[in-house]
C-alpha positions as CSV (number, residue, x, y, z in Angstrom):
1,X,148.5,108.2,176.3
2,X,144.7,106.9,176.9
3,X,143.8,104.2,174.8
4,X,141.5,105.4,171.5
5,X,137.7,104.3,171.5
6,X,134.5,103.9,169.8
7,X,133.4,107.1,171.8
8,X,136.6,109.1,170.9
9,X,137.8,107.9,167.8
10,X,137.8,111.1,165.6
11,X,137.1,111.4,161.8
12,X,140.3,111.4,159.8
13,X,138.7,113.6,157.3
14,X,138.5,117.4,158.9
15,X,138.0,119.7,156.1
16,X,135.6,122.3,156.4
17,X,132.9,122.1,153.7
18,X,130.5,124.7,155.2
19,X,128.1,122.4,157.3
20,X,126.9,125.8,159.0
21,X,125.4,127.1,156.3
22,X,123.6,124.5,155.4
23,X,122.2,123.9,158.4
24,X,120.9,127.4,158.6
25,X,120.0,127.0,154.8
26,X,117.5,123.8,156.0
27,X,115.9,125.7,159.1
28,X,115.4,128.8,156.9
29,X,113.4,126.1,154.2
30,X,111.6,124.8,157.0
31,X,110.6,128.0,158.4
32,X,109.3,129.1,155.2
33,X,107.3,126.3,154.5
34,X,105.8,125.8,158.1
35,X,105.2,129.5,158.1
36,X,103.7,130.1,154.3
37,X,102.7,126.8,152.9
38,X,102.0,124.2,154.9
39,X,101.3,125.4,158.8
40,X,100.4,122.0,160.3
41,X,104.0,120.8,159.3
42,X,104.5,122.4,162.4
43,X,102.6,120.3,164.3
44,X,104.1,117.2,162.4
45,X,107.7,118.7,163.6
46,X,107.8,119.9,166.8
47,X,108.5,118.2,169.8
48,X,105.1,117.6,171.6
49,X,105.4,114.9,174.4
50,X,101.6,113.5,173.5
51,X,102.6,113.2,170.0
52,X,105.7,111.6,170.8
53,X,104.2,109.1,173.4
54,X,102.0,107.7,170.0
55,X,104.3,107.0,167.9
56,X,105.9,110.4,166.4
57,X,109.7,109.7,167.7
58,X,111.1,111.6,165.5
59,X,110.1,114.9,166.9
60,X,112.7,114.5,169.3
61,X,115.0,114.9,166.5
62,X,112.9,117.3,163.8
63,X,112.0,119.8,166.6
64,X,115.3,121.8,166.4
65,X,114.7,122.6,162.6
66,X,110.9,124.3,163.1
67,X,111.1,127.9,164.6
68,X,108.0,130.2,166.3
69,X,108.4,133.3,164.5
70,X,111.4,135.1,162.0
71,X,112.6,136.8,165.4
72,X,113.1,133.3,166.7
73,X,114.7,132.0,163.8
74,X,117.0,134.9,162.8
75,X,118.6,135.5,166.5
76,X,119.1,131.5,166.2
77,X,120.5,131.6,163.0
78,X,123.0,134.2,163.3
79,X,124.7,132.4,167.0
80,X,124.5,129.5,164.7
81,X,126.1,131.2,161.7
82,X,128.8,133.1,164.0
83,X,129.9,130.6,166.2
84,X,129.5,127.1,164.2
85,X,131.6,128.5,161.4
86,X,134.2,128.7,163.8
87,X,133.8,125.5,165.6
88,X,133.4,123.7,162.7
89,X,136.7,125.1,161.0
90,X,138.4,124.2,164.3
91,X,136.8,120.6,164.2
92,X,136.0,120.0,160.6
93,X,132.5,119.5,158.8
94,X,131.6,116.0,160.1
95,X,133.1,116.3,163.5
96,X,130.5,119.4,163.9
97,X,127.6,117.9,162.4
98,X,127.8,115.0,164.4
99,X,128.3,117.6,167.5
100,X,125.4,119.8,166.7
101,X,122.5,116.9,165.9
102,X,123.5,114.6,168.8
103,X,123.3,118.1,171.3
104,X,120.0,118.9,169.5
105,X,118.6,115.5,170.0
106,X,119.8,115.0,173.5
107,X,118.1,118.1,174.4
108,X,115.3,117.1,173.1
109,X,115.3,113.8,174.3
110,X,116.1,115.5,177.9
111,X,113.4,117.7,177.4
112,X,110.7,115.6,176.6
113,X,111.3,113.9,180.1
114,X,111.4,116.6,182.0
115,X,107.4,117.7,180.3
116,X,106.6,114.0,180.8
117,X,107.3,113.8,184.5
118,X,105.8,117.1,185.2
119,X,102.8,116.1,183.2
120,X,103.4,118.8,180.7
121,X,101.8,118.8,176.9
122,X,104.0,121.6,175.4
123,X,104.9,122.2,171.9
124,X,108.8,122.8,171.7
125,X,110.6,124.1,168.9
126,X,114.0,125.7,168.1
127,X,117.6,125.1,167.6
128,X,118.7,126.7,171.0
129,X,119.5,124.2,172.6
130,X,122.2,122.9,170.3
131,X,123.4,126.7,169.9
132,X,124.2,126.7,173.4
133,X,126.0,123.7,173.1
134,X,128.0,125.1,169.9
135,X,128.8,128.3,172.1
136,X,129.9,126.2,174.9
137,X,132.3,124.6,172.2
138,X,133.3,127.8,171.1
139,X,134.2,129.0,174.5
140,X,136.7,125.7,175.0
141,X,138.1,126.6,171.3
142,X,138.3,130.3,171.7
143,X,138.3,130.9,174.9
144,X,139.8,134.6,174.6
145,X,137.3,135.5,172.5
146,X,135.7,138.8,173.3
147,X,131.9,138.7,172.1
148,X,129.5,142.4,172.7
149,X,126.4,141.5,173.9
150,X,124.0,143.7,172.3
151,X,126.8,145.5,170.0
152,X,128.3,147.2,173.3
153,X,129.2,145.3,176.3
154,X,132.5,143.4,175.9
155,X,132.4,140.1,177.5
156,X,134.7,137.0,177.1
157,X,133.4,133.9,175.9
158,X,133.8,131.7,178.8
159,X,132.0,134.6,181.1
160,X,129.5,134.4,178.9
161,X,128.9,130.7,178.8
162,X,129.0,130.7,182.8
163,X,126.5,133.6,183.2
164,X,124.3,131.6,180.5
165,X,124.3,128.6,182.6
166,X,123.5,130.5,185.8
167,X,120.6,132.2,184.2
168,X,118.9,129.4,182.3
169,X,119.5,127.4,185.6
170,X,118.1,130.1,188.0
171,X,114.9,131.0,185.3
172,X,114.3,126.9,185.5
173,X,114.5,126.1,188.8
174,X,112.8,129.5,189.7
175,X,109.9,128.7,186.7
176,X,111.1,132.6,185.3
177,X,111.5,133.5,181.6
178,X,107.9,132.9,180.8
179,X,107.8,130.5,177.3
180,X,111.3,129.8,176.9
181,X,112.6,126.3,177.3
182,X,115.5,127.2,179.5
183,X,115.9,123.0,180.6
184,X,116.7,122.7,176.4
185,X,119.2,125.7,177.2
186,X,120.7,123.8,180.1
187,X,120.7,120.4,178.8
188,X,122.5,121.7,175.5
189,X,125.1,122.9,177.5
190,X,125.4,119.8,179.8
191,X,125.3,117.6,176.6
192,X,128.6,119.8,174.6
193,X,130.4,119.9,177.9
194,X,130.2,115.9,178.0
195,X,131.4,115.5,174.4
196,X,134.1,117.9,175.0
197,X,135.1,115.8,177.7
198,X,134.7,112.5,176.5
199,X,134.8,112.7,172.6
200,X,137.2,115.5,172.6
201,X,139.2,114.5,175.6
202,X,139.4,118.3,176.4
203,X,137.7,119.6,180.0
204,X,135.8,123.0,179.3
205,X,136.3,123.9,183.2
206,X,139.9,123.6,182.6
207,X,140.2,125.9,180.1
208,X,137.6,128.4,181.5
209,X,140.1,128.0,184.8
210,X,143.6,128.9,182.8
211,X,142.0,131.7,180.4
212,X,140.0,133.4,183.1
């Protein structure tokens, strides 16, 4: 048996106290305001790379809680709703809060280097990136989970998370996909699949091999 550490040493207390909700609760608040009080919030929020090279760090965090628009922020909070319930019942509250902010703000962080190196001045928002790293998650927990893509196509959940990767991979390398931020995509994905593997001692490729 491997030798616990600081990396994988998990929370003794794994009840579920509904983190999910309010984390959708806070985006919904924030999208309200940004949208119908106080619009330059936004600006405040999001993850801009010239904002964060003077000073505003924290946009590499605060980014995932600002949305574009109510489409944005309803197909986001529903995966959010759906899927984090069920990790975090799997994992427990703290276990998935502790997942879901450290995916959002590593692909942010990732993100923001990316736009830096390509000497892009962007304005990123959105909690995608840590959705596709909860879906990912729920993949490795529920991996014969059958999800309908648009109410109709049955698709297991590993598929899905594969055909994800390959798309947001393909649209980045291949600059398709117009506005979306399919590196945040990518790099939430890359991000769970570490923590599964290192925090969670639990290899998603594994899993996707044995279920699929």
């Amino acid at each position: 048996m491997k030798k616990s550490t600081i990396l994988n040493r998990r929370f003794r207390d794994t009840t579920y106290k509904n983190v999910t909700l309010k984390l959708v609760i806070i985006n919904v608040l924030v999208y309200l305001v940004t949208s119908m009080i106080y619009p330059r919030l936004t600006y405040y929020l999001a993850m801009i790379p010239s904002f964060v090279l003077s000073g505003y760090l924290w946009q590499l965090f605060t980014y995932m809680f600002v949305h574009a628009g109510f489409s944005h922020l309803l197909f986001n909070m529903l995966s959010l709703f759906i899927f984090g319930s069920m990790v975090e019942r799997r994992v427990g509250s703290k276990e998935f809060l502790l997942f879901y902010l450290l995916t959002g703000l590593f692909s942010g962080i990732a993100s923001f280097i990316s736009y830096y190196l390509a000497g892009t001045n962007v304005i990123l928002v959105g909690a995608s990136g840590a959705i596709y790293g909860v879906l990912l998650m729920f993949a490795v927990f529920y991996p014969y989970s059958v999800i309908f893509i648009f109410g109709l196509i049955p698709i297991k959940a590993p598929i899905l998370v594969i055909l994800y990767a390959i798309i947001e991979l393909y649209s980045q390398v291949f600059g398709a996909g117009g506005n979306v931020a399919h590196l945040t995509h990518l790099s939430g994905l890359v991000f769970a699949y570490l923590y599964c593997r290192i925090r969670m001692r639990i290899s998603p490729l594994e899993v996707f091999r044995r279920t699929l």
